[in-house]
N, CA, C and O atoms as a Tinker XYZ file with bonds, in Angstrom:
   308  protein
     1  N      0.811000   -1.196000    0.000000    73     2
     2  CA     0.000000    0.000000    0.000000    64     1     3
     3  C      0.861000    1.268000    0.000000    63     2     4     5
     4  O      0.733000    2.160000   -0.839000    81     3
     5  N      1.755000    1.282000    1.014000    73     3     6
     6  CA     2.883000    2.375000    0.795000    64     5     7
     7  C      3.830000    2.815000   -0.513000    63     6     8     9
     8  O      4.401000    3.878000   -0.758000    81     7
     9  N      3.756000    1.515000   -1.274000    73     7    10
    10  CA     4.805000    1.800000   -2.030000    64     9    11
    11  C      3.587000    1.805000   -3.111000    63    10    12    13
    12  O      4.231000    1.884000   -4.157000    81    11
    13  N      2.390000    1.773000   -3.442000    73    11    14
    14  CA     1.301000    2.036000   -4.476000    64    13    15
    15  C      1.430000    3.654000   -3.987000    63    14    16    17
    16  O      1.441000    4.456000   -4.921000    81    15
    17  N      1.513000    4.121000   -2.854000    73    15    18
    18  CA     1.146000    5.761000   -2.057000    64    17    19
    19  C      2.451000    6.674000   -3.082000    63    18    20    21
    20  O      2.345000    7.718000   -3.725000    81    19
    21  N      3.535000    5.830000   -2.893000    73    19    22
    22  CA     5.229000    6.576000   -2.725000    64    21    23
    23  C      4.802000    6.602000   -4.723000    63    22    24    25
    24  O      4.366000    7.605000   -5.288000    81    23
    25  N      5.017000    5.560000   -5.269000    73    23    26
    26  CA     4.406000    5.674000   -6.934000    64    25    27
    27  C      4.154000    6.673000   -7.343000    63    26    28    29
    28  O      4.874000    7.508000   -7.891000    81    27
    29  N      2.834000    6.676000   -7.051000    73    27    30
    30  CA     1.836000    7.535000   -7.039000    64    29    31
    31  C      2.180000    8.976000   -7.121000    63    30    32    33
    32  O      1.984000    9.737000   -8.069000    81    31
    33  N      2.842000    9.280000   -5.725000    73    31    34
    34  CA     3.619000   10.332000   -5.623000    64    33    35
    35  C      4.684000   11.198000   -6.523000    63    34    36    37
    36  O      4.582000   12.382000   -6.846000    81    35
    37  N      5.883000   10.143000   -6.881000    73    35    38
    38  CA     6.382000   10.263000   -7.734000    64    37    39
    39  C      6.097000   10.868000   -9.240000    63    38    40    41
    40  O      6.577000   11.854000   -9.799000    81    39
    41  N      5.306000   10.072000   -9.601000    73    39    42
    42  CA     4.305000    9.896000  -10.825000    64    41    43
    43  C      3.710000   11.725000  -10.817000    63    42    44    45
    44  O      3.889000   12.612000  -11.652000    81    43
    45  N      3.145000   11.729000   -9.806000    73    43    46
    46  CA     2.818000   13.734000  -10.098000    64    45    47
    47  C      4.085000   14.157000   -9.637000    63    46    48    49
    48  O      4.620000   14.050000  -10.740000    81    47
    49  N      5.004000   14.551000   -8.907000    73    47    50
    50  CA     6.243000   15.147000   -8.951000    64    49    51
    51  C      6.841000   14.966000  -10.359000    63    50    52    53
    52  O      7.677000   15.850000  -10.542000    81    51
    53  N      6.726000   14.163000  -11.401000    73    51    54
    54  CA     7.834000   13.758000  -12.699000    64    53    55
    55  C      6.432000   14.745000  -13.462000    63    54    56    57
    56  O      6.842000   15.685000  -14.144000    81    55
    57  N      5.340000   14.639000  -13.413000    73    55    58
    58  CA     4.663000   15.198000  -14.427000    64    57    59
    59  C      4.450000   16.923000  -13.850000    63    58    60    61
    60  O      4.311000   17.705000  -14.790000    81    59
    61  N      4.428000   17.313000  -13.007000    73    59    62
    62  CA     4.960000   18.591000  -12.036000    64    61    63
    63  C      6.209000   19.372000  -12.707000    63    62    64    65
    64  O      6.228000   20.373000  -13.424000    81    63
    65  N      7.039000   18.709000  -12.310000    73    63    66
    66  CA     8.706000   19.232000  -13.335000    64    65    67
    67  C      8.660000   19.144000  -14.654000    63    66    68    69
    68  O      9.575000   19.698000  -15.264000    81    67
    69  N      7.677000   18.487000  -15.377000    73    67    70
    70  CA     7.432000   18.509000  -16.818000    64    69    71
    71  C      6.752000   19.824000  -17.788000    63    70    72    73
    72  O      6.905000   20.360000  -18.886000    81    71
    73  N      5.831000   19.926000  -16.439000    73    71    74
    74  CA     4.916000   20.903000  -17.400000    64    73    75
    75  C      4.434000   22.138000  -16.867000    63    74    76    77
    76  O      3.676000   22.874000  -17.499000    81    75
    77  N      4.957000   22.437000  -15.447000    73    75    78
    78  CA     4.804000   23.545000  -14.488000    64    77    79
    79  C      6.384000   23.898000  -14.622000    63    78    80    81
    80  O      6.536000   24.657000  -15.579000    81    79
    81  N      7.399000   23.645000  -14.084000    73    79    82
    82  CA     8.338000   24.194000  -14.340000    64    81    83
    83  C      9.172000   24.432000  -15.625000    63    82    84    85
    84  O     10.284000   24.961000  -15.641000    81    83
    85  N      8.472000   23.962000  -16.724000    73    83    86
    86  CA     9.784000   24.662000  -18.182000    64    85    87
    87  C      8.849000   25.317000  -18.372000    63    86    88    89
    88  O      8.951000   25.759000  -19.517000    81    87
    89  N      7.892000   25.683000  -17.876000    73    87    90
    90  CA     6.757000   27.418000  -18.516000    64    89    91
    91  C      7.536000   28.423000  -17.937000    63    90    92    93
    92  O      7.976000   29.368000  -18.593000    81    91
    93  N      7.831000   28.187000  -16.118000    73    91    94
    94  CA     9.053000   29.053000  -15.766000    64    93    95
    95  C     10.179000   29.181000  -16.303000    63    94    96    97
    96  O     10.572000   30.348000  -16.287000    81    95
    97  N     10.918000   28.400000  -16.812000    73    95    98
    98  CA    12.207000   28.508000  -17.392000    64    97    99
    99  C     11.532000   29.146000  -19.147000    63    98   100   101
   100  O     12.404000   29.775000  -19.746000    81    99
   101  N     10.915000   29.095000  -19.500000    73    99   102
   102  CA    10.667000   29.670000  -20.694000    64   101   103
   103  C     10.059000   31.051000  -20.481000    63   102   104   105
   104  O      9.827000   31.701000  -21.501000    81   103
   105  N      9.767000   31.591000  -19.294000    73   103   106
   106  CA     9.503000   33.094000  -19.348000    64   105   107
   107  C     10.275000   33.450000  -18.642000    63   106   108   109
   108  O     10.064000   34.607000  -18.278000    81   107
   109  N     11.442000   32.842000  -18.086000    73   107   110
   110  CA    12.673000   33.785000  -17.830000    64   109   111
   111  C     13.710000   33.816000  -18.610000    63   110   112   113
   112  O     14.590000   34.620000  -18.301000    81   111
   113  N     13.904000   32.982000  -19.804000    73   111   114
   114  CA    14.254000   33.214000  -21.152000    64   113   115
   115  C     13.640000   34.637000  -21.784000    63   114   116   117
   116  O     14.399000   35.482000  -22.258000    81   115
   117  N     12.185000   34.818000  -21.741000    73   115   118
   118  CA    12.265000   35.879000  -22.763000    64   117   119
   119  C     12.360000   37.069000  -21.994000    63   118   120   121
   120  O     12.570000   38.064000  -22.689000    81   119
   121  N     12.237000   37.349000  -20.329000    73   119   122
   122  CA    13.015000   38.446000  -19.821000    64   121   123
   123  C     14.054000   38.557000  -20.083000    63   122   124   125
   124  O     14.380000   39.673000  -20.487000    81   123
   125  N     14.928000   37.675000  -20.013000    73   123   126
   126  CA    16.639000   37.946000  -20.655000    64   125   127
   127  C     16.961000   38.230000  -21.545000    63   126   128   129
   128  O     18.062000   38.724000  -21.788000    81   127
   129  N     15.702000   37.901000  -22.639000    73   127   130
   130  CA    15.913000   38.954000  -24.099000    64   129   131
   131  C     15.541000   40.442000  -24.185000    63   130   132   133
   132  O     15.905000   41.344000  -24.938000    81   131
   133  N     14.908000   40.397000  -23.419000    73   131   134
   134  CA    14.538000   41.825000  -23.395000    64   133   135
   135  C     15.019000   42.774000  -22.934000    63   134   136   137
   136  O     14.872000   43.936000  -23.312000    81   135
   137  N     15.993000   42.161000  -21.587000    73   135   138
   138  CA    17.064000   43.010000  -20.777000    64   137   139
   139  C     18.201000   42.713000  -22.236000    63   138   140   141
   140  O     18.656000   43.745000  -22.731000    81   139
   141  N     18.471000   41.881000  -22.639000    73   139   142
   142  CA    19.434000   41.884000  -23.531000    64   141   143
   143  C     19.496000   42.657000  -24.825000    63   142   144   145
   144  O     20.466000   42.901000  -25.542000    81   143
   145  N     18.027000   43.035000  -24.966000    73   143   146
   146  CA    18.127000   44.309000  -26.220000    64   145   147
   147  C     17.581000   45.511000  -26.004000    63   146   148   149
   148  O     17.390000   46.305000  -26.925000    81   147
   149  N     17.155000   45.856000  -24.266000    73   147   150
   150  CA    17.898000   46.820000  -23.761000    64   149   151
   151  C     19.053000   47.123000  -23.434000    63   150   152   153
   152  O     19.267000   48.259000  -23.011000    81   151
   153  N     20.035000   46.233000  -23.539000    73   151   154
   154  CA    21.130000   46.852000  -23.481000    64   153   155
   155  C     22.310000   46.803000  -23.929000    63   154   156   157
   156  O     23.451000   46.902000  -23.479000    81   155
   157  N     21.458000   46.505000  -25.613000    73   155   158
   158  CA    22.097000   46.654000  -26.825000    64   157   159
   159  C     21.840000   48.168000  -27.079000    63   158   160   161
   160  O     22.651000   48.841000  -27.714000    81   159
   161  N     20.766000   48.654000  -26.602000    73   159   162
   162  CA    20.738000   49.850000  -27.110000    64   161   163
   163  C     21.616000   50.870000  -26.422000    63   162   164   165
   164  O     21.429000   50.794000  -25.208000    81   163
   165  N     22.831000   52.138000  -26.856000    73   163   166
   166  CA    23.555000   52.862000  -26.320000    64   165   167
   167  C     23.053000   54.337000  -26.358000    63   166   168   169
   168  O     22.233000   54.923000  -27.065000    81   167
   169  N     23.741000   54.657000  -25.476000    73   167   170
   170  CA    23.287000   56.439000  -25.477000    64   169   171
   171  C     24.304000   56.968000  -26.337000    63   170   172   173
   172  O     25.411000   56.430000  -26.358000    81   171
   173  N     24.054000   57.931000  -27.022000    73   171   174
   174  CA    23.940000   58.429000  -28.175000    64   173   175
   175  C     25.023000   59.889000  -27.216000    63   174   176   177
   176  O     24.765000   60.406000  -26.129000    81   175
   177  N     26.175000   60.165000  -28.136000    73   175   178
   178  CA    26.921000   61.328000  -27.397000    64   177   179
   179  C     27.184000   62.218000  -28.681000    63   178   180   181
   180  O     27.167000   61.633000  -29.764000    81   179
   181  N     27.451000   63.718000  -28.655000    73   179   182
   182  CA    27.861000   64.428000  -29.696000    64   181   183
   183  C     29.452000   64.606000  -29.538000    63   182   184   185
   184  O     30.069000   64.405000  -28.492000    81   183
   185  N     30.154000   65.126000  -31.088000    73   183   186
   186  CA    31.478000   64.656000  -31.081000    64   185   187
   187  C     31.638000   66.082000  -30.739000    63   186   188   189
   188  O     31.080000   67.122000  -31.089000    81   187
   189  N     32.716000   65.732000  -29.832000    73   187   190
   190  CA    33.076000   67.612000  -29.663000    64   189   191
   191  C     33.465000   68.399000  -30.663000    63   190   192   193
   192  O     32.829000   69.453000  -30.685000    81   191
   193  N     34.296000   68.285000  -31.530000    73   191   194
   194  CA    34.725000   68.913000  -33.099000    64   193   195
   195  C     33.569000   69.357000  -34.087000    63   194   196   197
   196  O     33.110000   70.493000  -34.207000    81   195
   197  N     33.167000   68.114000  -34.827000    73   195   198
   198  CA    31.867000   68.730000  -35.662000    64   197   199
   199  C     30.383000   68.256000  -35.442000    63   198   200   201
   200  O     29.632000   68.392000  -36.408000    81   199
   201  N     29.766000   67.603000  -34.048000    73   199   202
   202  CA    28.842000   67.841000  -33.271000    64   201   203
   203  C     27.972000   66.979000  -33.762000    63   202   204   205
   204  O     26.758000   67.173000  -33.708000    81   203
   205  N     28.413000   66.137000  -34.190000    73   203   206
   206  CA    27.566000   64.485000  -35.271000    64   205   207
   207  C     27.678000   63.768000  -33.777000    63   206   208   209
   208  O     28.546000   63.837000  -32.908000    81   207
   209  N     26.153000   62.898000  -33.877000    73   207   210
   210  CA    26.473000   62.527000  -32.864000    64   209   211
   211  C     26.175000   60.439000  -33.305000    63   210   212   213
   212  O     25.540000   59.789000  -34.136000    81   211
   213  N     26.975000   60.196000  -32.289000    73   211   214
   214  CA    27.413000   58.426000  -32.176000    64   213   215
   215  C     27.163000   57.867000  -31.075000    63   214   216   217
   216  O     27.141000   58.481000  -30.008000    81   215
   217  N     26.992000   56.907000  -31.173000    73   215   218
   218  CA    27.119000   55.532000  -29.977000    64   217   219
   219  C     28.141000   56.102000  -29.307000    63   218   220   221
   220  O     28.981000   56.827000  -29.841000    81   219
   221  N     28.105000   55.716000  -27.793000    73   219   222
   222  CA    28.947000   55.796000  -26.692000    64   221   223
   223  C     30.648000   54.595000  -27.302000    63   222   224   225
   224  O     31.841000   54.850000  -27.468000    81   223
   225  N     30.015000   53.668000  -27.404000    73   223   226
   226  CA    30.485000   52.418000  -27.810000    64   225   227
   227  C     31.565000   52.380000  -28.853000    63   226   228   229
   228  O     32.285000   51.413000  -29.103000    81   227
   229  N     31.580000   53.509000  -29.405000    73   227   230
   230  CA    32.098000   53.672000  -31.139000    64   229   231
   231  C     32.543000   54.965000  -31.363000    63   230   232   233
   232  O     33.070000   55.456000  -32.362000    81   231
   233  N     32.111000   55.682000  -29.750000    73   231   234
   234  CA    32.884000   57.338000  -30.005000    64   233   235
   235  C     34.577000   57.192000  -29.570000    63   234   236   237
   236  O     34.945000   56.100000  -29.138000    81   235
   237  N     35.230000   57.925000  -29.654000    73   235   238
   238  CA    36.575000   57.836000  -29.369000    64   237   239
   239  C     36.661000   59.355000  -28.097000    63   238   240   241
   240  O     36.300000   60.520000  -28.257000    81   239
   241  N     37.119000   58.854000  -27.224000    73   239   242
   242  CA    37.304000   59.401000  -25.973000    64   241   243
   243  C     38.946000   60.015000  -25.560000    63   242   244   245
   244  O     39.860000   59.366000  -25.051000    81   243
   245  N     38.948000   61.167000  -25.885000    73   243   246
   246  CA    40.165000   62.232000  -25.104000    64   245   247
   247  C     39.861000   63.142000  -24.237000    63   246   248   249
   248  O     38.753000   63.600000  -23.957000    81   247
   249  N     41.076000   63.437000  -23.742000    73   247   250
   250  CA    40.858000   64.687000  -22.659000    64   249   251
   251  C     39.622000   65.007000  -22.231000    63   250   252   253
   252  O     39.254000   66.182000  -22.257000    81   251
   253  N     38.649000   63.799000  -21.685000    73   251   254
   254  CA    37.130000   63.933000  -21.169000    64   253   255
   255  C     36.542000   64.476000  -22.387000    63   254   256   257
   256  O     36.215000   65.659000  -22.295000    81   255
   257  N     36.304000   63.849000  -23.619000    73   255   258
   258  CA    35.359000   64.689000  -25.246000    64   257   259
   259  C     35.502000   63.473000  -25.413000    63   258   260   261
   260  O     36.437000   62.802000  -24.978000    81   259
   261  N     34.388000   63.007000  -26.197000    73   259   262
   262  CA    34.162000   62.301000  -26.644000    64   261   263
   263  C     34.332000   63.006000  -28.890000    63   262   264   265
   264  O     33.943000   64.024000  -29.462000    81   263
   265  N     35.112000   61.715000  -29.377000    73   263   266
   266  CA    34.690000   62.516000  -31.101000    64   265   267
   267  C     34.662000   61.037000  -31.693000    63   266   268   269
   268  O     35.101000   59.928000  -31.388000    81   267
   269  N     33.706000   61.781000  -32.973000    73   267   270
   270  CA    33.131000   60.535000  -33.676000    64   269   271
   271  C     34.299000   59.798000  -34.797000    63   270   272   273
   272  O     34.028000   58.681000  -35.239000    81   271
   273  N     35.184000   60.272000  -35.085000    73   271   274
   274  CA    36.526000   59.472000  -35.801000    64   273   275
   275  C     37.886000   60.107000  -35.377000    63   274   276   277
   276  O     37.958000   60.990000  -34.523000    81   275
   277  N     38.852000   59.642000  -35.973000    73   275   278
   278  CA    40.628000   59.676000  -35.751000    64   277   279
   279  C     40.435000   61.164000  -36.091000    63   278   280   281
   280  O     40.551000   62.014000  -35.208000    81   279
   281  N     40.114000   61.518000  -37.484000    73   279   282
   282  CA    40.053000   63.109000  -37.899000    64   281   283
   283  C     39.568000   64.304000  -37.318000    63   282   284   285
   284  O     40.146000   65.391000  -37.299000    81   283
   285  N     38.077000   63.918000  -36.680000    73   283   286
   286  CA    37.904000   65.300000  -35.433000    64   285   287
   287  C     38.986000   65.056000  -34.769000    63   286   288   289
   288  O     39.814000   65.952000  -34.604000    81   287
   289  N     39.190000   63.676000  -34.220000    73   287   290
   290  CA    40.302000   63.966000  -32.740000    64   289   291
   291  C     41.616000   64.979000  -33.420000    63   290   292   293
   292  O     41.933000   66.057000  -32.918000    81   291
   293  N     42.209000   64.444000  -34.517000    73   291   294
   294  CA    43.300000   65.332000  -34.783000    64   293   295
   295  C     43.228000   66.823000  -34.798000    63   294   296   297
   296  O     43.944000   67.600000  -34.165000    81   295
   297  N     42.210000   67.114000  -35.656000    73   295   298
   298  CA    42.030000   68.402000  -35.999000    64   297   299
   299  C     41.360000   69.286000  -34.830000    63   298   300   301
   300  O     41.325000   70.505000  -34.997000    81   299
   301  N     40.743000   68.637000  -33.469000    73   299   302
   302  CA    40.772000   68.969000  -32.479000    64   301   303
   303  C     41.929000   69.365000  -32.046000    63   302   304   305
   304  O     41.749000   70.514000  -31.642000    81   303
   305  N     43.319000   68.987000  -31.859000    73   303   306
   306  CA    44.517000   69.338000  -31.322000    64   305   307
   307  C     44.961000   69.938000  -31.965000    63   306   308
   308  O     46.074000   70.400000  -31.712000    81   307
């Protein structure tokens, strides 16, 4: 009788982890996409020289200025 009880038991715990928990693991998958293409997106800076403005990511950074290629930076100095 105990071990028809313990079965039994089992039997909903295996179908429990089947179909209640990967709904959780599948909607904390698509939060992580969403934090993940928030923060693909960058803030946007102007170049100190000729005032075009770029990705944080892709600006080039001197003397605290940020500029959008090698050529502002030069012609800055």
């Amino acid at each position: 009788m105990i071990l028809k009880l313990l079965l039994v038991a089992a039997v909903i715990y295996i179908v429990y982890l089947m179909f209640f928990k990967q709904k959780a693991v599948v909607k904390n998958k698509k939060n992580t996409k969403k934090q993940e293409t928030k923060q693909q997106v960058n803030e946007m800076i102007e170049c100190a020289h000729c005032g075009v403005y770029v990705e944080i990511s892709e600006a080039i950074l001197s003397n605290a200025k940020y500029y959008c290629c090698d050529e502002c930076l030069k012609e800055a100095k």
